[in-house]
TIVO-2410 file (N, C-alpha, C; in nm, 3 decimals):
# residues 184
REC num residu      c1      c2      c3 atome chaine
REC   1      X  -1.287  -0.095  -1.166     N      A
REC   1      X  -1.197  -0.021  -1.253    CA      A
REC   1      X  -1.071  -0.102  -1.273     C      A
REC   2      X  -1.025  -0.093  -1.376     N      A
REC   2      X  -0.888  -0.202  -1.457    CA      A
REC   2      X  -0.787  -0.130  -1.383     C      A
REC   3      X  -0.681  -0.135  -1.313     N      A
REC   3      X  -0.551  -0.067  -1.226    CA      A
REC   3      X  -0.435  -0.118  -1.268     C      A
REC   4      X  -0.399  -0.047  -1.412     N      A
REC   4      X  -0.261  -0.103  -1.471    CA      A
REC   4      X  -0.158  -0.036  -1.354     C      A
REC   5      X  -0.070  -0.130  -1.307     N      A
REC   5      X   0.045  -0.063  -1.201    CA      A
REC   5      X   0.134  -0.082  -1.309     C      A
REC   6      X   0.264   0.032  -1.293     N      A
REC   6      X   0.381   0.108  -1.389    CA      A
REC   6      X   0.464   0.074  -1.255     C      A
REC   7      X   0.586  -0.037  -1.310     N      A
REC   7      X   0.694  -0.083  -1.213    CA      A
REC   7      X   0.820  -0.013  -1.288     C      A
REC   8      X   0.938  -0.097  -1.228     N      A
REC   8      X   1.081  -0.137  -1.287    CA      A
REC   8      X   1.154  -0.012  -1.198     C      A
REC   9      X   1.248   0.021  -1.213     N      A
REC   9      X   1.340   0.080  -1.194    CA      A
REC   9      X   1.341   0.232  -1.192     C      A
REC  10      X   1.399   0.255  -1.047     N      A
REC  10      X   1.379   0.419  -1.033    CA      A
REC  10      X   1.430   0.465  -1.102     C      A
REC  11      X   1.405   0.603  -1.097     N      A
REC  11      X   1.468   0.695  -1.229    CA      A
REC  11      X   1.466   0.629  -1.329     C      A
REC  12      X   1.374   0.568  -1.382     N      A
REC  12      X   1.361   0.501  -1.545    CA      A
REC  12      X   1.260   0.597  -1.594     C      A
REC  13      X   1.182   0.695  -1.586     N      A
REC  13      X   1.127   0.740  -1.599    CA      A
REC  13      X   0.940   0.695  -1.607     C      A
REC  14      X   0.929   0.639  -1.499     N      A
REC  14      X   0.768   0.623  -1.435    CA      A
REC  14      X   0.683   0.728  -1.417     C      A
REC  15      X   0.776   0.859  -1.328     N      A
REC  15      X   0.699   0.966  -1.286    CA      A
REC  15      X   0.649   1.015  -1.445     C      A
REC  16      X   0.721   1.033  -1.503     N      A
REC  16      X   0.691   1.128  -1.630    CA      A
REC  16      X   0.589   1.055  -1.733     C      A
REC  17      X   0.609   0.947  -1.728     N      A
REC  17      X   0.427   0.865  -1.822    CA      A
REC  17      X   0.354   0.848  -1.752     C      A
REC  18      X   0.367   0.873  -1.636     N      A
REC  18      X   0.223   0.879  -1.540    CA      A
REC  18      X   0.164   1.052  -1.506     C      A
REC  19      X   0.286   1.146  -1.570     N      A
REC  19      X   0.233   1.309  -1.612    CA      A
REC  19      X   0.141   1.302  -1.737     C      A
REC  20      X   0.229   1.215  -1.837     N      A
REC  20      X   0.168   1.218  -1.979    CA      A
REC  20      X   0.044   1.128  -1.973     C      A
REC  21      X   0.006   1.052  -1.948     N      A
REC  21      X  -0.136   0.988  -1.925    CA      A
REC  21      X  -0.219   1.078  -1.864     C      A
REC  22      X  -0.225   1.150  -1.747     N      A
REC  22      X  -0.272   1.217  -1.679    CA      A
REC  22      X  -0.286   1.326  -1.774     C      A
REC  23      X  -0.209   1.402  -1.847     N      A
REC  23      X  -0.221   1.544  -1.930    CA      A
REC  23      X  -0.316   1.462  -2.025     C      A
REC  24      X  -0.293   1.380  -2.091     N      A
REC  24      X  -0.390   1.313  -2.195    CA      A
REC  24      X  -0.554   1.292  -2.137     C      A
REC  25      X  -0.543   1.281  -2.043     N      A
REC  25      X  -0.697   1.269  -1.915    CA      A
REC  25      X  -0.748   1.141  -1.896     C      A
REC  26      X  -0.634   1.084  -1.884     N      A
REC  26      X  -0.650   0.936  -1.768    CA      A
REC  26      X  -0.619   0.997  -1.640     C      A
REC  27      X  -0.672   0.855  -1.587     N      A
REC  27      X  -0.697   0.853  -1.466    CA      A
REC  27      X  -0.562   0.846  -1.376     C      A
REC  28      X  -0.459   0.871  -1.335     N      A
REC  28      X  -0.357   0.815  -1.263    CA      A
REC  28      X  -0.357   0.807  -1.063     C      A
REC  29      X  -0.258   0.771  -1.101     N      A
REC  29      X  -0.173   0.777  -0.907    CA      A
REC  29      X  -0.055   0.784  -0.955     C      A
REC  30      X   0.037   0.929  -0.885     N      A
REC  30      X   0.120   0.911  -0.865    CA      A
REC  30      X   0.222   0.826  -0.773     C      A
REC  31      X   0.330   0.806  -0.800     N      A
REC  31      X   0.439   0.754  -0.682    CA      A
REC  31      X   0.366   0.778  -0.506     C      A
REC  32      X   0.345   0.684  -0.443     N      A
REC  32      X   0.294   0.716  -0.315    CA      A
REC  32      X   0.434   0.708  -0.248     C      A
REC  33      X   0.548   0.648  -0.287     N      A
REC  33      X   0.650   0.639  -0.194    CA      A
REC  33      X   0.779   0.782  -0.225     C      A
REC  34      X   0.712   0.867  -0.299     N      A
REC  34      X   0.786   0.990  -0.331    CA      A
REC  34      X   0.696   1.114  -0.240     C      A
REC  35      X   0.531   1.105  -0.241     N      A
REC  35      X   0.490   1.173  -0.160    CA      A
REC  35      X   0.475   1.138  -0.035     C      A
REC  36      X   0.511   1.030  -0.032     N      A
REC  36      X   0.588   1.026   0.184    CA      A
REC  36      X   0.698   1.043   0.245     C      A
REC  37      X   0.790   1.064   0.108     N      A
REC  37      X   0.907   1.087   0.153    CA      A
REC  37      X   0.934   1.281   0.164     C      A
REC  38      X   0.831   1.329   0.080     N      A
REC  38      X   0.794   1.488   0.087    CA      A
REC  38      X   0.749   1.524   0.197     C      A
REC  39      X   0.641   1.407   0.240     N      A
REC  39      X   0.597   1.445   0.372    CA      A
REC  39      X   0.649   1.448   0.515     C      A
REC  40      X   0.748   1.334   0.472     N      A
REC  40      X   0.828   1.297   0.595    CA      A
REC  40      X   0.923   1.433   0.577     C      A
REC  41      X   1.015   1.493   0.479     N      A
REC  41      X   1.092   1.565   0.484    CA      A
REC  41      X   1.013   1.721   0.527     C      A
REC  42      X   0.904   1.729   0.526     N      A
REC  42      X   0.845   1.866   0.533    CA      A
REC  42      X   0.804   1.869   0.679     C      A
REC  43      X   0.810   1.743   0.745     N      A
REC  43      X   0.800   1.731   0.891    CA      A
REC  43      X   0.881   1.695   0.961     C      A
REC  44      X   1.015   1.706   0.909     N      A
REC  44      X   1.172   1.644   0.993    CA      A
REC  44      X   1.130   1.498   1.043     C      A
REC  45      X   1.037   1.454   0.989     N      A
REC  45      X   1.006   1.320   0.977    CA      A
REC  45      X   1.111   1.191   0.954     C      A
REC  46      X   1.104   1.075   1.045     N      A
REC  46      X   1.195   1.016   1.049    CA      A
REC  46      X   1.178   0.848   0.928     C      A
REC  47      X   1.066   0.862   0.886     N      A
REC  47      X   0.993   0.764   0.844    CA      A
REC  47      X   1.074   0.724   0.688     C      A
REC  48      X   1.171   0.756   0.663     N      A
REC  48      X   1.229   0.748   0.523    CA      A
REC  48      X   1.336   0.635   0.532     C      A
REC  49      X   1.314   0.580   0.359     N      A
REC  49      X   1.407   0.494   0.309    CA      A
REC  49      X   1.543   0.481   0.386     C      A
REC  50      X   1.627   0.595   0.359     N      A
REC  50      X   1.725   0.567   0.454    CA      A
REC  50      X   1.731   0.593   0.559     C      A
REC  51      X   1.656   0.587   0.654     N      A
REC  51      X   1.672   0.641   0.815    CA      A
REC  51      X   1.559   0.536   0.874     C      A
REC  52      X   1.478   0.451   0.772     N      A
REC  52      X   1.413   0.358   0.893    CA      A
REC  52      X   1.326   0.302   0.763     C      A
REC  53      X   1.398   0.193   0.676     N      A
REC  53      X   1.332   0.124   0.601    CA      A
REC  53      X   1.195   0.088   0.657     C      A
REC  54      X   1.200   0.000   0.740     N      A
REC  54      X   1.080  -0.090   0.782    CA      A
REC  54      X   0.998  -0.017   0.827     C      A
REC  55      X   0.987   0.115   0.859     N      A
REC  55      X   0.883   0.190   0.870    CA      A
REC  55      X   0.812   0.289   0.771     C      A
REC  56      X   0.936   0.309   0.696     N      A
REC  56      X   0.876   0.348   0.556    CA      A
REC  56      X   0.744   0.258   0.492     C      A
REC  57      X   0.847   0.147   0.473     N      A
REC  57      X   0.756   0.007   0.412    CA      A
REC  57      X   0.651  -0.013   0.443     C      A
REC  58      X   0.632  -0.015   0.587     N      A
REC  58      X   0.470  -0.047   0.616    CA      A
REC  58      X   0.374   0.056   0.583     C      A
REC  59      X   0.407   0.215   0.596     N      A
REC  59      X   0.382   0.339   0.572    CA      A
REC  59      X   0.346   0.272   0.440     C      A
REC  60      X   0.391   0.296   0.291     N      A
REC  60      X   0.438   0.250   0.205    CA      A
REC  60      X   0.294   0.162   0.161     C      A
REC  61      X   0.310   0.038   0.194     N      A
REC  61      X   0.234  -0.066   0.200    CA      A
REC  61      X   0.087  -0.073   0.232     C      A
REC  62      X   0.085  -0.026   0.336     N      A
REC  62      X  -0.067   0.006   0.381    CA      A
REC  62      X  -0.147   0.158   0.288     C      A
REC  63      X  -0.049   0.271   0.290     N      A
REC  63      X  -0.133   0.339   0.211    CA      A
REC  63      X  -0.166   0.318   0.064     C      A
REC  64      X  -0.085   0.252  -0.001     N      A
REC  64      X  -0.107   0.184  -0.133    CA      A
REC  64      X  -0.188   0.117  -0.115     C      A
REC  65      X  -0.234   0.014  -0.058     N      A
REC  65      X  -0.352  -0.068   0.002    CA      A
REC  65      X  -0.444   0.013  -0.027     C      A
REC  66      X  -0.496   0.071   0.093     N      A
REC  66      X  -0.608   0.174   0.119    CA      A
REC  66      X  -0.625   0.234  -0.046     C      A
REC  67      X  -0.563   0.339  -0.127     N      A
REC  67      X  -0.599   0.404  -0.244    CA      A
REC  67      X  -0.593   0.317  -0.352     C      A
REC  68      X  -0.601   0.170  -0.364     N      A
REC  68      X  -0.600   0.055  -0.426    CA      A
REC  68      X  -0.769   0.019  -0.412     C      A
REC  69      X  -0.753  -0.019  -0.320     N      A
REC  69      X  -0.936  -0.051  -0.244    CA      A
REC  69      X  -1.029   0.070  -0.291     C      A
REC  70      X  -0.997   0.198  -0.248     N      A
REC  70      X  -1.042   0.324  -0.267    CA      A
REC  70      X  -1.072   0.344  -0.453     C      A
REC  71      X  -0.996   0.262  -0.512     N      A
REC  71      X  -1.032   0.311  -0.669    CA      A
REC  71      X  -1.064   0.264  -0.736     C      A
REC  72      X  -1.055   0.119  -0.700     N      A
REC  72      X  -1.053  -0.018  -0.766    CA      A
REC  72      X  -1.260  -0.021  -0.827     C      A
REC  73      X  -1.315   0.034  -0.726     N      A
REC  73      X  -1.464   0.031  -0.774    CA      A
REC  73      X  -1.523   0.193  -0.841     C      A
REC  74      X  -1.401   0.245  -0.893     N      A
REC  74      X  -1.479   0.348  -0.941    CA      A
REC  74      X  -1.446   0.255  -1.112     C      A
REC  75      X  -1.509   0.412  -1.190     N      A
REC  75      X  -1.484   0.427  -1.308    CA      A
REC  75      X  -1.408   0.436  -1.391     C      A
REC  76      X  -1.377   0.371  -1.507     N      A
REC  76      X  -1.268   0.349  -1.610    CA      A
REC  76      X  -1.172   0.313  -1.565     C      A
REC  77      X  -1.012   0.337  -1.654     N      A
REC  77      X  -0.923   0.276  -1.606    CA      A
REC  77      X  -0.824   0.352  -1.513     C      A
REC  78      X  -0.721   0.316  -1.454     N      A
REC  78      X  -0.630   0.372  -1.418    CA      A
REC  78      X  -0.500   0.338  -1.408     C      A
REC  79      X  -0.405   0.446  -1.399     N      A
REC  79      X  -0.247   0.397  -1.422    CA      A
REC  79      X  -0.214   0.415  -1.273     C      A
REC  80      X  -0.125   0.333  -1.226     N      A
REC  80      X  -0.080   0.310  -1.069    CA      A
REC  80      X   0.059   0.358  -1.084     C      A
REC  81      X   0.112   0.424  -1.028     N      A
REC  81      X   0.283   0.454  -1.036    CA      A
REC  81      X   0.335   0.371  -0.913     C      A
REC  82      X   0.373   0.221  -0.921     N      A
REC  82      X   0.447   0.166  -0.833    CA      A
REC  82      X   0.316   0.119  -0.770     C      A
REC  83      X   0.283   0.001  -0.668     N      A
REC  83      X   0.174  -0.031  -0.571    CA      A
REC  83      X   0.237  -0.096  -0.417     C      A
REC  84      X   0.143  -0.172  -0.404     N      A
REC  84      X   0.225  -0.230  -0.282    CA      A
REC  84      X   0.276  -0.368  -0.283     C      A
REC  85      X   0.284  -0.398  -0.415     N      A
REC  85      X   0.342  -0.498  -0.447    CA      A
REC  85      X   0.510  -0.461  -0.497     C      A
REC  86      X   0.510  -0.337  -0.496     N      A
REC  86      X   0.680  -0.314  -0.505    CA      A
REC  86      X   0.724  -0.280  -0.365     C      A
REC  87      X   0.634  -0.223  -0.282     N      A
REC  87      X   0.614  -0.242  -0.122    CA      A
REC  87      X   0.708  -0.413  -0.103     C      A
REC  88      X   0.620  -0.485  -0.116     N      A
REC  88      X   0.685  -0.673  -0.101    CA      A
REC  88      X   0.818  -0.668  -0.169     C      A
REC  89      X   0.837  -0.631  -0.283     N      A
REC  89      X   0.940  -0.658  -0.358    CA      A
REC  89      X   1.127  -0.590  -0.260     C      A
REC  90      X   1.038  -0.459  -0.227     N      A
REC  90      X   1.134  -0.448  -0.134    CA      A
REC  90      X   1.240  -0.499   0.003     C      A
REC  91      X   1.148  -0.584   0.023     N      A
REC  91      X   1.226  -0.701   0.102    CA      A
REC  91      X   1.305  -0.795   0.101     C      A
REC  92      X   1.293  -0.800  -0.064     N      A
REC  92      X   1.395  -0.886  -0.155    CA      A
REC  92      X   1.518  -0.819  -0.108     C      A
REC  93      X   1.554  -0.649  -0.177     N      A
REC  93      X   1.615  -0.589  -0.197    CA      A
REC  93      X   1.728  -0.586  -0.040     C      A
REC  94      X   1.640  -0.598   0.074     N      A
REC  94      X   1.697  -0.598   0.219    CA      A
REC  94      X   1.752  -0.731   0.280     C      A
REC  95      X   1.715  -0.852   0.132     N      A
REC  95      X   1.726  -0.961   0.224    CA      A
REC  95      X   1.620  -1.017   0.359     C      A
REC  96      X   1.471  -0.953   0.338     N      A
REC  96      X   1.383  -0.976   0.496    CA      A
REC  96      X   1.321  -1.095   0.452     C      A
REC  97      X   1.267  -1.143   0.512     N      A
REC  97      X   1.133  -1.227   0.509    CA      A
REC  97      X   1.009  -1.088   0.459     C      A
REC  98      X   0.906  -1.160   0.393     N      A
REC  98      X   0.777  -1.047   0.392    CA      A
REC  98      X   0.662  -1.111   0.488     C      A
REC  99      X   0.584  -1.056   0.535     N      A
REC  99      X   0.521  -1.068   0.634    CA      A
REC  99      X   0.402  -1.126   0.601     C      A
REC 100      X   0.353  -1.291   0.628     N      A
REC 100      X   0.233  -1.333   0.560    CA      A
REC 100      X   0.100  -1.217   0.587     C      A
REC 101      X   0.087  -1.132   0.632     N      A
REC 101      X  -0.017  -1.078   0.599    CA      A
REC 101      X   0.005  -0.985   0.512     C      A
REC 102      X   0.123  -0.929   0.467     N      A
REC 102      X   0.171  -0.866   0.291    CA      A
REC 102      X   0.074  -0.947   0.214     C      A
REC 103      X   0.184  -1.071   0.206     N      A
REC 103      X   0.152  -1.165   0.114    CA      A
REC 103      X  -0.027  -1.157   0.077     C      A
REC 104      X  -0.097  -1.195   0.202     N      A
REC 104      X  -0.250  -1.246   0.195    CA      A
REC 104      X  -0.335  -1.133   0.124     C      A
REC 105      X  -0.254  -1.011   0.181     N      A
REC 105      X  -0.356  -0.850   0.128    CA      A
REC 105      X  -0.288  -0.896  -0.003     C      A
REC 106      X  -0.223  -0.888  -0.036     N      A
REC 106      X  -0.185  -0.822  -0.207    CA      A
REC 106      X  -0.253  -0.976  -0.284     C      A
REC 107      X  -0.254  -1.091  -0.258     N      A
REC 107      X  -0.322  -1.221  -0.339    CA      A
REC 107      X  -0.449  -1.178  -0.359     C      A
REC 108      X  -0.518  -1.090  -0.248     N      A
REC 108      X  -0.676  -1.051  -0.230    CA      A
REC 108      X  -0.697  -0.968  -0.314     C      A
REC 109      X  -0.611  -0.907  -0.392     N      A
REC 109      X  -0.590  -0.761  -0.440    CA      A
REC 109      X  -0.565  -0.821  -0.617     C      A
REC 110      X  -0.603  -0.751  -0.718     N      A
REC 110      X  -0.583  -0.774  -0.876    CA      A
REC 110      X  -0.603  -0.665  -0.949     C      A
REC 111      X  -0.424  -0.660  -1.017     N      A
REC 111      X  -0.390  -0.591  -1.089    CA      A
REC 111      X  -0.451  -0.596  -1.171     C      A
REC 112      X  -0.479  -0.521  -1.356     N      A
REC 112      X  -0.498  -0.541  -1.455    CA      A
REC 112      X  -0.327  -0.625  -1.535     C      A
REC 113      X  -0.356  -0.694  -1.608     N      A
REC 113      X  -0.268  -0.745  -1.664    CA      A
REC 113      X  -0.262  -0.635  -1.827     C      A
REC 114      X  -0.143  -0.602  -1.860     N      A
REC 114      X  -0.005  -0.657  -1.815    CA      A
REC 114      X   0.003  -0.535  -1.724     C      A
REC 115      X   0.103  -0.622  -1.627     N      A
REC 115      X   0.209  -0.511  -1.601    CA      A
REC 115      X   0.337  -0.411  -1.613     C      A
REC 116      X   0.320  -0.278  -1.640     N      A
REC 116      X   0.365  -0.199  -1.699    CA      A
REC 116      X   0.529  -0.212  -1.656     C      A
REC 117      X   0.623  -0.226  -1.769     N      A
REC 117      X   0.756  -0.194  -1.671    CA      A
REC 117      X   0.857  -0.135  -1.781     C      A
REC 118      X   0.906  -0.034  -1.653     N      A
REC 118      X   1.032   0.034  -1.713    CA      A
REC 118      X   1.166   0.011  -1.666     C      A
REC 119      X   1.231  -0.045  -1.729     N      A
REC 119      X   1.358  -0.101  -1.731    CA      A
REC 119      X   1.463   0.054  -1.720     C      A
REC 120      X   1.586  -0.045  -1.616     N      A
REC 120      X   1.706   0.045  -1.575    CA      A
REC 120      X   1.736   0.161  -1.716     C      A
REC 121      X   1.749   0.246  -1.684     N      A
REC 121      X   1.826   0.373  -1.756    CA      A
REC 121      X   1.888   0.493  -1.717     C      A
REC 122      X   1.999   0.434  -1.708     N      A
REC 122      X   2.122   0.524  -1.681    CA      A
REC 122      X   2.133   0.665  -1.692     C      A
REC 123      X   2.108   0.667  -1.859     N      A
REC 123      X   2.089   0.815  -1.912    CA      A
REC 123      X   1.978   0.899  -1.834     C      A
REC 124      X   1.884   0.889  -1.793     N      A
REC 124      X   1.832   0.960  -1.757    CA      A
REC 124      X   1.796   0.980  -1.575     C      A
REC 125      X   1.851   0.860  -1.547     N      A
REC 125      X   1.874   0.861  -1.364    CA      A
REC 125      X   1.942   0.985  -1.318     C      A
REC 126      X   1.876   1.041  -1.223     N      A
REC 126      X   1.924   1.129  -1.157    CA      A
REC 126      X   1.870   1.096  -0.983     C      A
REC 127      X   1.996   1.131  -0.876     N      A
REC 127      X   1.933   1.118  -0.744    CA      A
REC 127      X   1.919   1.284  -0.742     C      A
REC 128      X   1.831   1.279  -0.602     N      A
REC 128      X   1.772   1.425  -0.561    CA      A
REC 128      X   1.747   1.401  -0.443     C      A
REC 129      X   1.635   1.491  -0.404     N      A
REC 129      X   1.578   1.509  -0.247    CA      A
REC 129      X   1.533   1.378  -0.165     C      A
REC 130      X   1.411   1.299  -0.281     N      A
REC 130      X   1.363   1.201  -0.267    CA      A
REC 130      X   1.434   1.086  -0.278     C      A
REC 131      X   1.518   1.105  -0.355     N      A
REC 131      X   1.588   0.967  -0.430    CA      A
REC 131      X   1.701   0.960  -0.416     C      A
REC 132      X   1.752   0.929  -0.277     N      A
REC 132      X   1.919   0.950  -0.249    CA      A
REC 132      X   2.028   0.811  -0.287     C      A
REC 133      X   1.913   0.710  -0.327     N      A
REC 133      X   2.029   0.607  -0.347    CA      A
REC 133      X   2.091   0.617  -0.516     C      A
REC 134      X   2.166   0.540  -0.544     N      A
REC 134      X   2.243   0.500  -0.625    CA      A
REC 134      X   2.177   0.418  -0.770     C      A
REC 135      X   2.219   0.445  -0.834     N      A
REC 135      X   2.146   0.363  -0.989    CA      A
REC 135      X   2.221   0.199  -0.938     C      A
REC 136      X   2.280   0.174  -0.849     N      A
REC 136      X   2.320   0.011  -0.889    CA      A
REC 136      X   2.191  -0.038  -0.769     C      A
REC 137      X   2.143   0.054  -0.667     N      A
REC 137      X   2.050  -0.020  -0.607    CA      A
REC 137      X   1.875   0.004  -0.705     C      A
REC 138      X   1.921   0.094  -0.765     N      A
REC 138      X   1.767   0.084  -0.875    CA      A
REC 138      X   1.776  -0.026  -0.936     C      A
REC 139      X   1.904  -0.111  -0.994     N      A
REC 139      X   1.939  -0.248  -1.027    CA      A
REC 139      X   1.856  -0.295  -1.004     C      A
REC 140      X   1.880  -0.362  -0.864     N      A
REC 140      X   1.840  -0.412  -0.780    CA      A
REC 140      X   1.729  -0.404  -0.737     C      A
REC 141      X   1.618  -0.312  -0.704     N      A
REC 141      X   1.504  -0.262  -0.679    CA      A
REC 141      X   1.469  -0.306  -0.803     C      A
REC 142      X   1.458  -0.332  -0.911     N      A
REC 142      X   1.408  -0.361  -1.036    CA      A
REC 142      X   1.375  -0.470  -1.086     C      A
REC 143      X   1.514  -0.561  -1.040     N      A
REC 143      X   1.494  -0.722  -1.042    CA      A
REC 143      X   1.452  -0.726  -0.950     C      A
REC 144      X   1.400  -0.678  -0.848     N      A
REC 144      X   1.292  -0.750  -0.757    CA      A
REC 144      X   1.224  -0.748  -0.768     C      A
REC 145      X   1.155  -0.625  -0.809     N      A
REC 145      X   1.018  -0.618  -0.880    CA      A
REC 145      X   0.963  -0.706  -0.956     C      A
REC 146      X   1.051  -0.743  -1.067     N      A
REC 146      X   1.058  -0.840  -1.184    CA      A
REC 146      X   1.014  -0.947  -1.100     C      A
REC 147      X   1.097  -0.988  -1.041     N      A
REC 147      X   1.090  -1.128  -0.966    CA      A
REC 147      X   0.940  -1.105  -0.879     C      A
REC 148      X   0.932  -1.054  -0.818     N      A
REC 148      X   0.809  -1.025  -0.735    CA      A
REC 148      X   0.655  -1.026  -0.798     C      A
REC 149      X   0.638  -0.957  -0.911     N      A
REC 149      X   0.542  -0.965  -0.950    CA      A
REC 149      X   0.526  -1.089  -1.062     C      A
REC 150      X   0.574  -1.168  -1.119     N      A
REC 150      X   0.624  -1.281  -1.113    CA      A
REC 150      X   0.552  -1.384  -1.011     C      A
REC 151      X   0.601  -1.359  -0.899     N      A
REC 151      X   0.562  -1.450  -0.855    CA      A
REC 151      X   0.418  -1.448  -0.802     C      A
REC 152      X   0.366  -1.336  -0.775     N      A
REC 152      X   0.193  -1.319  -0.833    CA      A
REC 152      X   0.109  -1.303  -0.957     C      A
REC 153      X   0.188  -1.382  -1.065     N      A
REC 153      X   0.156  -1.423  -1.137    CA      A
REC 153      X   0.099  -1.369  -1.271     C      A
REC 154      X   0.158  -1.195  -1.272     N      A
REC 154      X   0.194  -1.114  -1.358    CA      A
REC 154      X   0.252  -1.129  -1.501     C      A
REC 155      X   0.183  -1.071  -1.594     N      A
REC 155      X   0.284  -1.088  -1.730    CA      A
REC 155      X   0.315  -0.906  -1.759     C      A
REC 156      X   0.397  -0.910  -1.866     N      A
REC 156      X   0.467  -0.800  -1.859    CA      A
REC 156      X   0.468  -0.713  -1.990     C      A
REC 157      X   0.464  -0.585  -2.002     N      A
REC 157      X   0.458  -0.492  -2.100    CA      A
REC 157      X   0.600  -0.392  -2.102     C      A
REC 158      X   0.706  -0.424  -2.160     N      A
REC 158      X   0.842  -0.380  -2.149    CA      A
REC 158      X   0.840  -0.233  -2.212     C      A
REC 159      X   0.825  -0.109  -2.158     N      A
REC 159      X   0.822  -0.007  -2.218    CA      A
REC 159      X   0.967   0.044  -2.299     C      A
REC 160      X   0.958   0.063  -2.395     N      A
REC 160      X   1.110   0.108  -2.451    CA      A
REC 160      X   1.163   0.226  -2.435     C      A
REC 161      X   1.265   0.240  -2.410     N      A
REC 161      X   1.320   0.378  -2.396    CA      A
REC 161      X   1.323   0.496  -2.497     C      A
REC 162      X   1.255   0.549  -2.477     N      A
REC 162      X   1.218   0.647  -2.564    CA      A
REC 162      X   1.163   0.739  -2.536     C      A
REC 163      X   1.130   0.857  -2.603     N      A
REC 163      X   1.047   1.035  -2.563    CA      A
REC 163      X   0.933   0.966  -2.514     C      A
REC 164      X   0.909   1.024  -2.383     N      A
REC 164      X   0.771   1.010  -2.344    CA      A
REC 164      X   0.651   0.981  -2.447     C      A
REC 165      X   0.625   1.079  -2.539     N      A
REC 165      X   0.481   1.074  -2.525    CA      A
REC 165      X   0.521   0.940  -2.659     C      A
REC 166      X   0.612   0.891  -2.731     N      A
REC 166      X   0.579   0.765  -2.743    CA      A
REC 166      X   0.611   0.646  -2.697     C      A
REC 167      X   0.629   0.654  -2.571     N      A
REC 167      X   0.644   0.555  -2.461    CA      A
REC 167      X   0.530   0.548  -2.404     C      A
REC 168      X   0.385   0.651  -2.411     N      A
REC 168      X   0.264   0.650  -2.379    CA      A
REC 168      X   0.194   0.611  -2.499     C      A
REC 169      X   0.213   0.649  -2.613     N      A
REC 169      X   0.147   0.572  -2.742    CA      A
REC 169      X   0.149   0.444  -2.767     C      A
REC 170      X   0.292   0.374  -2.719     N      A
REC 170      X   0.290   0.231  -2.682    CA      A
REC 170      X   0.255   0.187  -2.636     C      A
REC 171      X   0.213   0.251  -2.514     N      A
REC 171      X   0.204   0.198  -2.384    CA      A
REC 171      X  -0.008   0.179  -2.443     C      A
REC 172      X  -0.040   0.276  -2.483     N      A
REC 172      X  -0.175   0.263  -2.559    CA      A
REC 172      X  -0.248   0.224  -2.659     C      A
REC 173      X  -0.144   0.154  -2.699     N      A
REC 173      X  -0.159   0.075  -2.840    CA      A
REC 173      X  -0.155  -0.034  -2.772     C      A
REC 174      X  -0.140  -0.113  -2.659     N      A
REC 174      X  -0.152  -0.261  -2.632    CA      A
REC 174      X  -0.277  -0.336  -2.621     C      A
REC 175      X  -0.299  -0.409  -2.719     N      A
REC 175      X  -0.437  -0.490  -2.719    CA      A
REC 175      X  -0.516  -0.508  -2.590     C      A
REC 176      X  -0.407  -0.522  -2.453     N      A
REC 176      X  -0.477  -0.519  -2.346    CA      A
REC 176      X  -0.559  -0.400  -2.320     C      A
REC 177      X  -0.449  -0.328  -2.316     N      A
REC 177      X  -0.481  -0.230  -2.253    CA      A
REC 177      X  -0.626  -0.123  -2.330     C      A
REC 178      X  -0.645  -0.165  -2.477     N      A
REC 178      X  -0.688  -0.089  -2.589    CA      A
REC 178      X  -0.833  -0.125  -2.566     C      A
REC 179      X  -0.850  -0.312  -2.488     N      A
REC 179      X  -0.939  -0.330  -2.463    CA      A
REC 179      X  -1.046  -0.273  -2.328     C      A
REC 180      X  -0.983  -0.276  -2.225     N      A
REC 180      X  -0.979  -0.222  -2.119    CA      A
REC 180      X  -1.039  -0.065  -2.113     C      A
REC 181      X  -0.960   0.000  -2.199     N      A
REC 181      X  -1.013   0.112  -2.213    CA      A
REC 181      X  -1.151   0.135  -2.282     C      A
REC 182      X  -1.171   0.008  -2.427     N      A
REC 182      X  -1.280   0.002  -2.479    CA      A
REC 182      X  -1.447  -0.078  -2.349     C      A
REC 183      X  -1.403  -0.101  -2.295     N      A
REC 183      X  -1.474  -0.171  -2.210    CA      A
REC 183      X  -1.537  -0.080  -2.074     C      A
REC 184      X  -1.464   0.054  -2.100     N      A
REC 184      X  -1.530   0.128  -1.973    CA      A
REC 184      X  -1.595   0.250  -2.020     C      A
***
């Protein structure tokens, strides 16, 4: 199965074209690093972004893994909200080293090209429960991404800011992607 992953910048609005694909009856994944942070909070769980990055991350990392592997041999296509390659990217963001066995799983691992990205937007950023940092570290979280997938050798599909459902018409009008879909 083709696994377009949907990057860039929090609160750019990812969650919401990965509703509208899904209402349309694609295949998706939501955000895995929004439903661990639900989970962690519904269990006074300590495993979150701000209270213990590096355990998030691996959390993070490995279960994106696993439902990557898990989908990659089914049927048709699918939209990824974030993978574990924004998992890696995050280490940029901390200044870490990434851990050669990151590195080795995710080289083993292939996206569909392009990769989907939504660029910083202000207007519609909001923090909440899940999302306690700041729009200048979504910055940041964004150009790493950029940079990160990049350097696995990614090309890129710049979604424009605009009403959802034609930010999903675009997003479905791309020769890649038009093919991809014709192919399953």
């Amino acid at each position: 199965m083709p696994i377009f992953a949907l990057t860039g910048a929090s609160g750019a609005g990812k969650s919401t074209i990965i509703a509208e694909l899904k209402r349309r009856g694609f295949n998706t994944q939501q955000e895995i690093g929004r439903e661990l942070v639900r989970e962690q909070l519904a269990q006074n769980g300590k495993t979150l972004p701000w209270l213990d990055m590096a355990a998030f991350r691996e959390l993070l990392f490995h279960r994106s893994l696993a439902l990557f592997d898990q989908l990659y041999n089914d049927n048709g296509v699918c939209f990824f909200d974030r993978s574990f390659i924004d998992a890696i990217a995050s280490f940029r963001v901390t200044n870490e080293a990434v851990p050669q066995q990151y590195l080795a799983a995710a080289k083993a691992r292939q996206f569909a090209n392009p990769i989907l990205i939504c660029t910083p937007w202000s207007e519609i950023y909001q923090q909440d429960a899940e999302r306690k940092h700041k729009f200048e570290y979504a910055l940041k979280d964004h150009q790493a991404n950029i940079e990160t997938y990049q350097d696995f050798g990614y090309n890129f599909l710049k979604i424009p800011q605009l009403p959802v459902k034609k930010r999903v018409d675009f997003i479905l009008s791309n020769q890649m992607i038009k093919q991809a879909l014709a192919d399953t």
